[in-house]
C-alpha positions as a Markdown table, in Angstrom:
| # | Residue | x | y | z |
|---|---|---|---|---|
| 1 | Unk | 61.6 | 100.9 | 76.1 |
| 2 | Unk | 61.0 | 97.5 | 74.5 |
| 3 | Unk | 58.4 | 95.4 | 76.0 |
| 4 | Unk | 57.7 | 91.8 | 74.6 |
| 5 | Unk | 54.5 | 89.8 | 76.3 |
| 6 | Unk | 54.3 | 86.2 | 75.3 |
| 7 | Unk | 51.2 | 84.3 | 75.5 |
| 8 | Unk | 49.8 | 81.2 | 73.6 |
| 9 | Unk | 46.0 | 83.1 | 72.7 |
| 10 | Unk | 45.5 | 86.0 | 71.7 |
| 11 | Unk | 42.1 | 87.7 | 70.2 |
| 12 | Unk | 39.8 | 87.4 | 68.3 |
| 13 | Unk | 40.4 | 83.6 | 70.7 |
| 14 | Unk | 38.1 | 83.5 | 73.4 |
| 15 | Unk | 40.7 | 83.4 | 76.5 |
| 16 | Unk | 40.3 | 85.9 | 79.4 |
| 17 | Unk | 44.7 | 86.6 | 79.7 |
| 18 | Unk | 44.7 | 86.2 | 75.7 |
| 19 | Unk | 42.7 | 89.6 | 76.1 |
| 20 | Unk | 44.2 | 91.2 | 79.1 |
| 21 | Unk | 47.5 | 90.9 | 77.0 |
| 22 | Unk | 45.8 | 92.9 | 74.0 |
| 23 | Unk | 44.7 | 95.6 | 76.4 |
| 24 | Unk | 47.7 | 95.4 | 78.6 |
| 25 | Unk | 50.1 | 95.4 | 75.3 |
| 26 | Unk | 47.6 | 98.1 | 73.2 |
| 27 | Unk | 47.7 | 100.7 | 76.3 |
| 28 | Unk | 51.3 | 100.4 | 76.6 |
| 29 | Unk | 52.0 | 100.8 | 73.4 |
| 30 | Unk | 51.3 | 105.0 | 73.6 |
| 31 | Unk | 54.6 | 104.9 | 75.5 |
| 32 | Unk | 56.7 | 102.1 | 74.3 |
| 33 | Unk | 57.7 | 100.2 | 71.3 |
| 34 | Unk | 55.6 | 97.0 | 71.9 |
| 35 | Unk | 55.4 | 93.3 | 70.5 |
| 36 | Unk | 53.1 | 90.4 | 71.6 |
| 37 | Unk | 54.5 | 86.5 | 70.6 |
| 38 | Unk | 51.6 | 84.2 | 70.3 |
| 39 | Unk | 50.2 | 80.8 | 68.8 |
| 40 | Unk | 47.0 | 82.7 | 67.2 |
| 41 | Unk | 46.8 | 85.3 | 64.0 |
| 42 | Unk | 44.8 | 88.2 | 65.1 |
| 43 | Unk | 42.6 | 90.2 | 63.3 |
| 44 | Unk | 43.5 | 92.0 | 60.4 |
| 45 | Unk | 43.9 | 95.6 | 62.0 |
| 46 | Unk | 42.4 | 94.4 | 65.5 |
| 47 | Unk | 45.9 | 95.1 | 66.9 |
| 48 | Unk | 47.7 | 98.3 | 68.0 |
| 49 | Unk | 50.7 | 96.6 | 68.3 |
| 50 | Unk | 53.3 | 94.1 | 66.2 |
| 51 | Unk | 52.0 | 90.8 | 66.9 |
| 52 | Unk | 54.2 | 87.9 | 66.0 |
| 53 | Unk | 52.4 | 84.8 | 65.7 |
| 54 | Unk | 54.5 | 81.9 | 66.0 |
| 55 | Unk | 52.6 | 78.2 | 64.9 |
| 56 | Unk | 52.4 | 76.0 | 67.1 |
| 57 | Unk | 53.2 | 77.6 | 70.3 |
| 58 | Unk | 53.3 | 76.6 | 73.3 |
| 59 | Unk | 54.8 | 72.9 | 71.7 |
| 60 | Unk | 59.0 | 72.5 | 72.5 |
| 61 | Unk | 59.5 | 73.6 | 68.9 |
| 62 | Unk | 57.7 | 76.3 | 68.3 |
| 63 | Unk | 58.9 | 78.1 | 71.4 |
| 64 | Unk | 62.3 | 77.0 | 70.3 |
| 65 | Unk | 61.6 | 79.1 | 67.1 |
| 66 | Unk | 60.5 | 81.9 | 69.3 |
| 67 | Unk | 63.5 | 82.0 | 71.2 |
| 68 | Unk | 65.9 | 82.2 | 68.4 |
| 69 | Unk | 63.8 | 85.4 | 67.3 |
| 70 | Unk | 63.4 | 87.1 | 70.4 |
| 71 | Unk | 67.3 | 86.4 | 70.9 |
| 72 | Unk | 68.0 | 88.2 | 67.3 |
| 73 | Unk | 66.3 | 91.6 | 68.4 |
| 74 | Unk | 66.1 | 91.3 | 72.3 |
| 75 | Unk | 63.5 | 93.5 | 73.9 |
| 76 | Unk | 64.6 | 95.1 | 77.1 |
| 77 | Unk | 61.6 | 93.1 | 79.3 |
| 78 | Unk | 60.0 | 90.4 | 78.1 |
| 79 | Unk | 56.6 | 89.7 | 80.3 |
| 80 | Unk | 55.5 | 86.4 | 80.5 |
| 81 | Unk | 51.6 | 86.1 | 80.8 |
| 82 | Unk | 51.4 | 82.5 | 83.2 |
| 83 | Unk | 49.0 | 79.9 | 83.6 |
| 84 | Unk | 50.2 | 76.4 | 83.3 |
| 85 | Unk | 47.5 | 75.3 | 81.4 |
| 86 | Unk | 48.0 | 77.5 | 78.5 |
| 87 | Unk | 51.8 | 76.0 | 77.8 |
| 88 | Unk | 51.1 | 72.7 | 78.7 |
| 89 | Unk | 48.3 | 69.6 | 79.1 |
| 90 | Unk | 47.5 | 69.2 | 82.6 |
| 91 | Unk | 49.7 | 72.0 | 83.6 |
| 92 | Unk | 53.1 | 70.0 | 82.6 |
| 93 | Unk | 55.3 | 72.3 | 80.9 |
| 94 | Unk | 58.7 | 71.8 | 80.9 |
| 95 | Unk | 59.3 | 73.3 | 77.3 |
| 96 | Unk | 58.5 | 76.9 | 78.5 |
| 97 | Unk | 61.2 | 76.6 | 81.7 |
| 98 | Unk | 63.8 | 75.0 | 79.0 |
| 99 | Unk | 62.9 | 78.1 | 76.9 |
| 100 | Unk | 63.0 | 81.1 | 78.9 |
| 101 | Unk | 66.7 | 79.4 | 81.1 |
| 102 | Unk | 67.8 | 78.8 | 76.8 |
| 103 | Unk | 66.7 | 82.9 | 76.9 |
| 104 | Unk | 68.4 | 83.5 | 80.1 |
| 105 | Unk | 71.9 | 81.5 | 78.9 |
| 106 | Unk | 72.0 | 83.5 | 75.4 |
| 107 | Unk | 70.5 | 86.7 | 76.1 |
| 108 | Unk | 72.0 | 87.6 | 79.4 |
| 109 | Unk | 70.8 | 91.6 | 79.3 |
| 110 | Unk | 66.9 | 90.2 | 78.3 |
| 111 | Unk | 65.1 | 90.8 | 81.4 |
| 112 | Unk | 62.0 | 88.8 | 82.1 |
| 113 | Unk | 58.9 | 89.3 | 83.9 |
| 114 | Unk | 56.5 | 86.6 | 85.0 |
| 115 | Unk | 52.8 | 87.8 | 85.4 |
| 116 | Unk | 51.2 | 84.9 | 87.7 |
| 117 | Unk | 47.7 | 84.2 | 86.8 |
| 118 | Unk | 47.8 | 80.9 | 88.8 |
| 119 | Unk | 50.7 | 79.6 | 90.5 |
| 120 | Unk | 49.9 | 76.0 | 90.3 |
| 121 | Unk | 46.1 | 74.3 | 91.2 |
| 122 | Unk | 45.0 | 73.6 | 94.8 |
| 123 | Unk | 45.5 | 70.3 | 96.2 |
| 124 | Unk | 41.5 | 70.1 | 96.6 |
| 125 | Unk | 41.4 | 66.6 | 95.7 |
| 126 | Unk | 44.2 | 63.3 | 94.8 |
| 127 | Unk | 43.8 | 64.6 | 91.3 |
| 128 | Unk | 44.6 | 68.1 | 91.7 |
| 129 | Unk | 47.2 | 66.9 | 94.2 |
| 130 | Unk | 48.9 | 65.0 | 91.5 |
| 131 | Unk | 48.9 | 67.9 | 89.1 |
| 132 | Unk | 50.2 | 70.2 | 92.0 |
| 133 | Unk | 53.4 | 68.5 | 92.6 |
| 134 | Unk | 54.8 | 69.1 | 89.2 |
| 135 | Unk | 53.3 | 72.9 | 88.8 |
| 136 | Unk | 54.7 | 73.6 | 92.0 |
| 137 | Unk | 58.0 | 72.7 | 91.2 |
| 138 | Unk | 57.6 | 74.5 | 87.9 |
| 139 | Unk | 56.7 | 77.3 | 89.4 |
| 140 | Unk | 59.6 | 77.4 | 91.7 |
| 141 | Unk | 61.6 | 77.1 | 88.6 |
| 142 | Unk | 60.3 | 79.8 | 86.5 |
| 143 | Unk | 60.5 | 82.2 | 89.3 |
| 144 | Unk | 64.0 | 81.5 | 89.5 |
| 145 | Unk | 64.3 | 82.5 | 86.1 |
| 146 | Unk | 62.5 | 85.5 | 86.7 |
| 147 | Unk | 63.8 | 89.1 | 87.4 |
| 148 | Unk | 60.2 | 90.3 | 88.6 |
| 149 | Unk | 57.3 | 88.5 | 90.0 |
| 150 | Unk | 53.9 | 90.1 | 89.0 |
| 151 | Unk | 50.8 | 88.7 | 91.1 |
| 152 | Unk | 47.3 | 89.4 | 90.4 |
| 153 | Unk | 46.3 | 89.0 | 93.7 |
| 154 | Unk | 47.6 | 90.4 | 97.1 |
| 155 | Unk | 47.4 | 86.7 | 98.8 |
| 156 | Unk | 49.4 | 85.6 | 96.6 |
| 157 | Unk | 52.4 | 88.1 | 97.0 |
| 158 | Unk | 52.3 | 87.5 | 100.8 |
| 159 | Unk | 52.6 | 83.7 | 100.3 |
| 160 | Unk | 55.1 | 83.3 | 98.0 |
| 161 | Unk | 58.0 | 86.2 | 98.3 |
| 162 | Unk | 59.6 | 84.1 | 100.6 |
| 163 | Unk | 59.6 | 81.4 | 97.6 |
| 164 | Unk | 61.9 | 83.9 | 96.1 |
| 165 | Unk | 63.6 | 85.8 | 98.7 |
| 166 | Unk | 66.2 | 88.1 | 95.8 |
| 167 | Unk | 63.4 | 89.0 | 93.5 |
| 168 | Unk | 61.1 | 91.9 | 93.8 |
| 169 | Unk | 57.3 | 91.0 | 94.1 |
| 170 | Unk | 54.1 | 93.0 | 93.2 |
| 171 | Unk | 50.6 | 93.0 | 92.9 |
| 172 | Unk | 49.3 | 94.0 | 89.8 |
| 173 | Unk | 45.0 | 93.5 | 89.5 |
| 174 | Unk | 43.7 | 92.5 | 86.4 |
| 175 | Unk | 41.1 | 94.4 | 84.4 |
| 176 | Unk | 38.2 | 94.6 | 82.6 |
| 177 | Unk | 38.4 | 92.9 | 79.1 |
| 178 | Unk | 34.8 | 93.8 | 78.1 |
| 179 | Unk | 34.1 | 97.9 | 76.6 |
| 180 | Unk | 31.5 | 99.8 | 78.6 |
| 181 | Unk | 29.2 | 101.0 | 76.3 |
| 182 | Unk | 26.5 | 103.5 | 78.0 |
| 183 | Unk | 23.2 | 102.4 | 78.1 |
| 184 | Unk | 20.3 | 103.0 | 80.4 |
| 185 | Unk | 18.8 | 99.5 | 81.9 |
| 186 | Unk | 15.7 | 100.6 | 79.8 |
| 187 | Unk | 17.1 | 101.1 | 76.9 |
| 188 | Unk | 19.6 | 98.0 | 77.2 |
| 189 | Unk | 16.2 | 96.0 | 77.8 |
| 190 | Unk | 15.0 | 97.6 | 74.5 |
| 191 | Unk | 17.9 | 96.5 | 72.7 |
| 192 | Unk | 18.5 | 93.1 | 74.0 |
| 193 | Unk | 14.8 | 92.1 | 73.9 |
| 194 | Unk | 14.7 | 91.3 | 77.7 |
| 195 | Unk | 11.7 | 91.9 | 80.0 |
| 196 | Unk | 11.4 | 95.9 | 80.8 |
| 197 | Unk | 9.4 | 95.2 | 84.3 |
| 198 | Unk | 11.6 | 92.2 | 85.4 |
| 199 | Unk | 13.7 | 91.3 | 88.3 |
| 200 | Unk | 16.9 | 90.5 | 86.4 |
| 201 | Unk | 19.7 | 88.7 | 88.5 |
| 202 | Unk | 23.2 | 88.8 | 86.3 |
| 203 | Unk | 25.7 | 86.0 | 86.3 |
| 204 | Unk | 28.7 | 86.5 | 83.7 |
| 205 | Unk | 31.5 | 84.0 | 83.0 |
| 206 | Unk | 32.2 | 80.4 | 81.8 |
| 207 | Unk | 30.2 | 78.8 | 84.7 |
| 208 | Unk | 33.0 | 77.7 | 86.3 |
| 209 | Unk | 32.6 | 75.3 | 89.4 |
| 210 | Unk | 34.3 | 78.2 | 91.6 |
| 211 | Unk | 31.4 | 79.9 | 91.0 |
| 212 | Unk | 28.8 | 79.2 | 94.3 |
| 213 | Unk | 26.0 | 78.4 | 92.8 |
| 214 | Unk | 24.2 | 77.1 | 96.1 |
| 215 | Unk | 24.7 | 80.9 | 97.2 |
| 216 | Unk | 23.0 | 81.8 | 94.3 |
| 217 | Unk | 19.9 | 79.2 | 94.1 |
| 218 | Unk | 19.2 | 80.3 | 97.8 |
| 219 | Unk | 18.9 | 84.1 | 97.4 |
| 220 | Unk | 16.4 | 83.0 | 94.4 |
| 221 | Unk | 14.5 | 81.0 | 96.1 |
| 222 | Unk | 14.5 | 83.4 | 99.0 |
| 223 | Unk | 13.0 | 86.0 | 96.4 |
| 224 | Unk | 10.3 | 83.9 | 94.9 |
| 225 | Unk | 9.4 | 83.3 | 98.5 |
| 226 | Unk | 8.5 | 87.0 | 99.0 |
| 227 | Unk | 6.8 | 87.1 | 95.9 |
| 228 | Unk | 9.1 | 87.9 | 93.4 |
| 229 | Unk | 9.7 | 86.6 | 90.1 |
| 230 | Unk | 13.8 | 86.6 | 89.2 |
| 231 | Unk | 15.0 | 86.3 | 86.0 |
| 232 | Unk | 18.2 | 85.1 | 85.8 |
| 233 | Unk | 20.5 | 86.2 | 82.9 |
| 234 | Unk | 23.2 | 84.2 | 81.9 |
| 235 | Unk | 26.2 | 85.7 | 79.7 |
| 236 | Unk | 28.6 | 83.0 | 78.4 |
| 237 | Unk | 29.4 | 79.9 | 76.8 |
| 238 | Unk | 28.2 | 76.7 | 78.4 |
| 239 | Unk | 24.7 | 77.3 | 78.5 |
| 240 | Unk | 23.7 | 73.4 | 79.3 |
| 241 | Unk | 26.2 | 73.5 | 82.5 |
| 242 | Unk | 23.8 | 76.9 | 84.0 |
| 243 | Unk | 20.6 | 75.1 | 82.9 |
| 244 | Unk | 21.9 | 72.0 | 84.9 |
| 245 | Unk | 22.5 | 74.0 | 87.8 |
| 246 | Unk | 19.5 | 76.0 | 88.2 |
| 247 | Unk | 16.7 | 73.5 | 86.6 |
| 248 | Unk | 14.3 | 75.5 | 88.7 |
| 249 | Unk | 14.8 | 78.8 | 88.0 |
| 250 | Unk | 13.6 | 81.7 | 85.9 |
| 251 | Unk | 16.4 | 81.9 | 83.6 |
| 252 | Unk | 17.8 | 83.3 | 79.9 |
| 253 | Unk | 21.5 | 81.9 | 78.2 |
| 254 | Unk | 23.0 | 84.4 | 75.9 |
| 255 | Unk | 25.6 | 82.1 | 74.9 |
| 256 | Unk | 28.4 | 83.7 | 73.7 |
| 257 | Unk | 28.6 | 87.0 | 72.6 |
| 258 | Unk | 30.9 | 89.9 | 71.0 |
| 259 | Unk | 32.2 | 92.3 | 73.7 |
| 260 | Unk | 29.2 | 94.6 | 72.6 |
| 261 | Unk | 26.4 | 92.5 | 73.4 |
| 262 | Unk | 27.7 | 91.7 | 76.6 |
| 263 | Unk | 27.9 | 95.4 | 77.8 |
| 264 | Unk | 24.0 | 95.4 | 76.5 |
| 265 | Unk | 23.6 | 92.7 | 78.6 |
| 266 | Unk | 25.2 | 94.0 | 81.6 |
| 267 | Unk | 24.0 | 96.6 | 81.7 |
| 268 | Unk | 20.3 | 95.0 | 81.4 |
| 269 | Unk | 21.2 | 94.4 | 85.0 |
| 270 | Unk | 19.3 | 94.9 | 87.8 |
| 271 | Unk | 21.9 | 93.2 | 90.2 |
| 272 | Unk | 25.1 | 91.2 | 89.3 |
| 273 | Unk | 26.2 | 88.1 | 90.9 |
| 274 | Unk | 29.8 | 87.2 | 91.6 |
| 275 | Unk | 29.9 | 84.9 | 94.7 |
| 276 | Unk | 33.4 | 82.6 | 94.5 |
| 277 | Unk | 34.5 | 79.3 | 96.3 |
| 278 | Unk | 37.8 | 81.1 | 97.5 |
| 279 | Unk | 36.6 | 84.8 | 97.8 |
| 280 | Unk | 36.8 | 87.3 | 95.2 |
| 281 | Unk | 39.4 | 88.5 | 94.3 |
| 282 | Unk | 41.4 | 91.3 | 91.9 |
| 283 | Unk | 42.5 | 88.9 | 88.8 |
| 284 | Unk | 38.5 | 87.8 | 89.0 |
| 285 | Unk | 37.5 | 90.2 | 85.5 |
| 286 | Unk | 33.9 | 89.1 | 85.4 |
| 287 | Unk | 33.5 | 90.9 | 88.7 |
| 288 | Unk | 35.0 | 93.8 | 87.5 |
| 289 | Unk | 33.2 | 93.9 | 84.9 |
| 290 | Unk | 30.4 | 94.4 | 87.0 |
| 291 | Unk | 31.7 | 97.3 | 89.0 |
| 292 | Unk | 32.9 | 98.8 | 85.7 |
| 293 | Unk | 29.1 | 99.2 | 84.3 |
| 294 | Unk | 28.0 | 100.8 | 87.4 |
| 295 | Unk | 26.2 | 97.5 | 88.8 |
| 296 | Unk | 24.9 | 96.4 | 92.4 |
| 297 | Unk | 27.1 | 93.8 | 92.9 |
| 298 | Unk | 27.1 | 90.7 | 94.9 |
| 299 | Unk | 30.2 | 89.2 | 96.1 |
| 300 | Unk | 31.5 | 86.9 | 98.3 |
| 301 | Unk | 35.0 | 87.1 | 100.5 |
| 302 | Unk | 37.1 | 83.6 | 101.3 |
| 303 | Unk | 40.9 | 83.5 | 101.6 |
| 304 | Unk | 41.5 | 84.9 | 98.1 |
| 305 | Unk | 39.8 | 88.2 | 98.9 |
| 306 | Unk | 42.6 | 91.2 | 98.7 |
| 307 | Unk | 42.3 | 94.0 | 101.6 |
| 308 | Unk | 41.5 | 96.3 | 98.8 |
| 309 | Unk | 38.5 | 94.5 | 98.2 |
| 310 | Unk | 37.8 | 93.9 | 102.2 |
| 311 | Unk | 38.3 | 97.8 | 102.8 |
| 312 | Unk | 36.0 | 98.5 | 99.4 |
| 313 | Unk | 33.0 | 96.3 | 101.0 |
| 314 | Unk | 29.5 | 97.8 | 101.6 |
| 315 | Unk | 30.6 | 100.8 | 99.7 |
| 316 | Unk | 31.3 | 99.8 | 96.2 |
| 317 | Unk | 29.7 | 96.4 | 96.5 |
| 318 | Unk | 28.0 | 93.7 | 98.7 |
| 319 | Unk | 30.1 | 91.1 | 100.2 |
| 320 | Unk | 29.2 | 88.3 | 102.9 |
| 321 | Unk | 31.4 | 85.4 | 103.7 |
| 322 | Unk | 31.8 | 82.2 | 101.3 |
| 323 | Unk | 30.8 | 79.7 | 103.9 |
| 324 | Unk | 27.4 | 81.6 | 104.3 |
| 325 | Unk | 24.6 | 81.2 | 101.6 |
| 326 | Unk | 21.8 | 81.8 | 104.0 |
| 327 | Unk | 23.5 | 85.2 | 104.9 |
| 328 | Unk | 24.2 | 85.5 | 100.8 |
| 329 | Unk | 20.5 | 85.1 | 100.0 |
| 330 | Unk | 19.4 | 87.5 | 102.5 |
| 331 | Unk | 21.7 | 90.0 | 101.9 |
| 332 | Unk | 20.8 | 89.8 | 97.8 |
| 333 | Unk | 16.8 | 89.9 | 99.3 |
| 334 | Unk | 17.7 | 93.2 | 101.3 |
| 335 | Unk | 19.5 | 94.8 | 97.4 |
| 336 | Unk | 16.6 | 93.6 | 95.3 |
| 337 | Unk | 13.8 | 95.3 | 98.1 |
| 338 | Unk | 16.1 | 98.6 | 98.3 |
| 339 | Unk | 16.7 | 101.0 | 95.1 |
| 340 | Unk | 18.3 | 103.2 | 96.9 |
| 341 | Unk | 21.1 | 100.5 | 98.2 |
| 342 | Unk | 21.9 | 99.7 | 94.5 |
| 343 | Unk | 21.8 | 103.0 | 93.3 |
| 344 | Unk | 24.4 | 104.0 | 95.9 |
| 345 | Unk | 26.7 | 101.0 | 94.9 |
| 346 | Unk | 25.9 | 101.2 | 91.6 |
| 347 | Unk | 27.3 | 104.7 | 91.7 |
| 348 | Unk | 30.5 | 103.6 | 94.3 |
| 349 | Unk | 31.3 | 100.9 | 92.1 |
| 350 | Unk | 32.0 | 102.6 | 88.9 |
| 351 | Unk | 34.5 | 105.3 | 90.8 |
| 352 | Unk | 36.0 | 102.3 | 92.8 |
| 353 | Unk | 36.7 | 100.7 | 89.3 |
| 354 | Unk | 38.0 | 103.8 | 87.7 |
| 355 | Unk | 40.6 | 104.4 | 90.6 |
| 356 | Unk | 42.1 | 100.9 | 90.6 |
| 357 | Unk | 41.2 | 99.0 | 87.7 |
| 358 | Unk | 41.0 | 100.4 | 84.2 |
| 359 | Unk | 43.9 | 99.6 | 81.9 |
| 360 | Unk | 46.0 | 103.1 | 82.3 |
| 361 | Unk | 45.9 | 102.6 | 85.8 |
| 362 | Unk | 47.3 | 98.8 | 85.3 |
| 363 | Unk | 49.8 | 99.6 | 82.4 |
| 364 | Unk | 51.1 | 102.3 | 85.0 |
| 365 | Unk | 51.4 | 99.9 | 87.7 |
| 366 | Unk | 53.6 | 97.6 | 84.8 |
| 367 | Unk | 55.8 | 100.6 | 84.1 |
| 368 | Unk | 56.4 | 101.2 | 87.6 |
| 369 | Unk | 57.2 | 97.7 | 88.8 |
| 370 | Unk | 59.5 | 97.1 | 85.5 |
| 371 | Unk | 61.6 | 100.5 | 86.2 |
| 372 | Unk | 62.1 | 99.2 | 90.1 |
| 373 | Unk | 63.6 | 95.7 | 88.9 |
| 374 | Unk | 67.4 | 95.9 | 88.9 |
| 375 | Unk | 69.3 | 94.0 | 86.1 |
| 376 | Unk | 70.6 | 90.4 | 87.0 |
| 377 | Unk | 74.1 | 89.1 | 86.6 |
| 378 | Unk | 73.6 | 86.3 | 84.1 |
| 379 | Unk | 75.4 | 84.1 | 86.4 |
| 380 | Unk | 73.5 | 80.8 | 87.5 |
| 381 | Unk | 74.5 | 81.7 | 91.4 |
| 382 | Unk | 73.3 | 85.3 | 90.9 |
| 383 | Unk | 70.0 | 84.5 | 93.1 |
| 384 | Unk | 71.7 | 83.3 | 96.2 |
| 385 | Unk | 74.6 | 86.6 | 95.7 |
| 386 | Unk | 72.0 | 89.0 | 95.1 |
| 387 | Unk | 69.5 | 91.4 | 97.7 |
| 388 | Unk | 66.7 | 93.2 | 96.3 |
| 389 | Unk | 64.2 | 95.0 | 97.9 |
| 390 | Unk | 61.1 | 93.1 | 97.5 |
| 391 | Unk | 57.5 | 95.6 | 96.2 |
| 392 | Unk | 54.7 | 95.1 | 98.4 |
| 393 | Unk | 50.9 | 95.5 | 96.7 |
| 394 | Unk | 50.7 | 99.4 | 96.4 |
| 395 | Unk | 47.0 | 99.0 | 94.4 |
């Protein structure tokens, strides 16, 4: 089978679905014949697949270009990886709905996947509100256009299949974008220079606001109260936005580093932290990143969190509500005062990631959910004719 997977960034780029669609496309590609359209050149050799790099993409033209290529040797799927803002400023995209209906018109037997990575941003405030009216609707659109709906998250599955009553629906998780290379914590202390003797608190990411940071700032201050003396180690760009946020705190900014320093790093760890505004959830990769190196992780659960996750809690991590940093902080107090705790999670969490999360197991959810699609009649009514059985999260 063919498989095509458009996205605008692709590695050596630093975008978290830029590198799920390397792994995703390189672990497929043992199976089937493969090719990845993006706006970036790879690496020299980086790739295990043929990567077409088309300038300029997402812009109208560029995709226009894509399309007339695609259309000359059409794949049998071609898997949309979607987040507004990747094909559009503000979310606005219009050029990529145009596309894949041009796509849909020409190429009747191209079938067409759409990964959802996020739907369309929360109307939290009268800006986001704004920005949600049009996402929505493109949304809508490019579902219509769609022969299978792919959600990273459970929630999200349950909310919108109605959205799309003729069009199957699944929950695929992401994965893991960083390598695990095995280190003991004292030797990855050794190697990144850090403190052998210290209580080291991990936080991996971009420092994104829908990180809870409050959570955080509590269970360290509840620490220092008893007497000990965190360290907290932060792995990512945006080093001023963590110093900002914890001006009181113990703390060392990595910055920035290749996928190998961050698996020193992690696994420098004596407990990560993952607490999020909406709950964690499966397309959150810094978390699993975390349960991939065989940390004690700290999480928190919101309307976001998949039952997956609920039914894995206080086995193969720590999880307390969103709306509770007081429980949070002593919760994290209880990890840090108990080895035995985050040894047994430590242990859980690996064999919980292995099960569910590592890129065979998500390719071979993809090859499932692409087999189950049936092909669509290229007719513009063929979604109100149709009846499809619609895939329920099987992870």
């Amino acid at each position: 089978m063919r498989i095509d997977l458009l996205f605008p960034a692709y590695p050596p780029a630093l975008n978290g679905i830029g590198d799920y669609t390397a792994h995703l496309a390189n672990t497929l590609s043992g199976r089937h014949n493969i090719h990845v359209w993006t706006g970036q050149t790879p690496d020299p050799g980086a790739s295990e697949v043929t990567v077409h790099t088309i300038s300029g993409v997402p812009a109208a033209p560029a995709l226009t270009t894509w399309a007339t290529q695609i259309c000359a040797t059409p794949p049998d799927w071609l898997v949309v990886q979607y987040n507004p803002f990747a094909y559009g400023t503000r979310g606005y995209a219009p050029a990529l709905v145009s596309t894949l209906r041009n796509i849909r018109t020409r190429c009747p037997g191209i079938r067409i996947a759409l990964t959802v990575h996020e739907p369309f941003m929360p109307p939290d405030s009268l800006r986001l509100f704004v920005m949600s009216l049009w996402q929505r609707r493109q949304f809508k659109q490019l579902g219509r256009l769609s022969d299978h709906l792919i959600f990273t998250i459970a929630p999200w599955v349950d909310r919108f299949a109605s959205w799309f009553p003729d069009t199957p629906c699944t929950h695929i998780p992401v994965g893991s974008n960083m390598p695990r290379i095995a280190l003991t914590k004292a030797n990855a202390r050794a190697r990144t220079g850090l403190p052998k003797d210290a209580c080291i608190l991990g936080l991996f990411g971009r420092g994104h606001p829908s990180r809870l940071f409050n959570h955080i700032r509590r269970g360290m201050q509840q620490l220092t109260h008893e007497g000990h003396n965190p360290l907290l180690l932060y792995i990512g760009p945006g080093a001023d936005r963590i110093r900002a946020a914890f001006p009181n705190v113990r703390l060392h900014c990595t910055g920035a580093l290749p996928a190998a320093g961050v698996s020193h790093h992690l696994s420098a760890m004596d407990v990560y932290l993952a607490p999020y505004h909406k709950g964690v959830s499966t397309r959150r990769g810094a978390f699993l990143a975390g349960l991939q190196h065989a940390l004690p992780v700290m999480t928190t659960s919101g309307p976001q969190t998949d039952a997956l996750l609920h039914d894995a809690a206080g086995s193969a991590f720590a999880m307390t509500p969103n709306d509770a940093p007081n429980v949070f902080a002593d919760t994290l107090v209880k990890l840090v005062n108990t080895p035995a705790w985050q040894h047994q999670l430590g242990r859980s969490a690996q064999s919980f990631y292995l099960d569910h999360f590592q890129w065979p197991v998500i390719a071979l959810q993809y090859e499932r959910a692409l087999a189950i699609a049936p092909m669509v009649s290229p007719s513009p009514s063929h979604r109100h004719v149709a009846s499809f059985t619609r895939t329920r999260p099987t992870t």
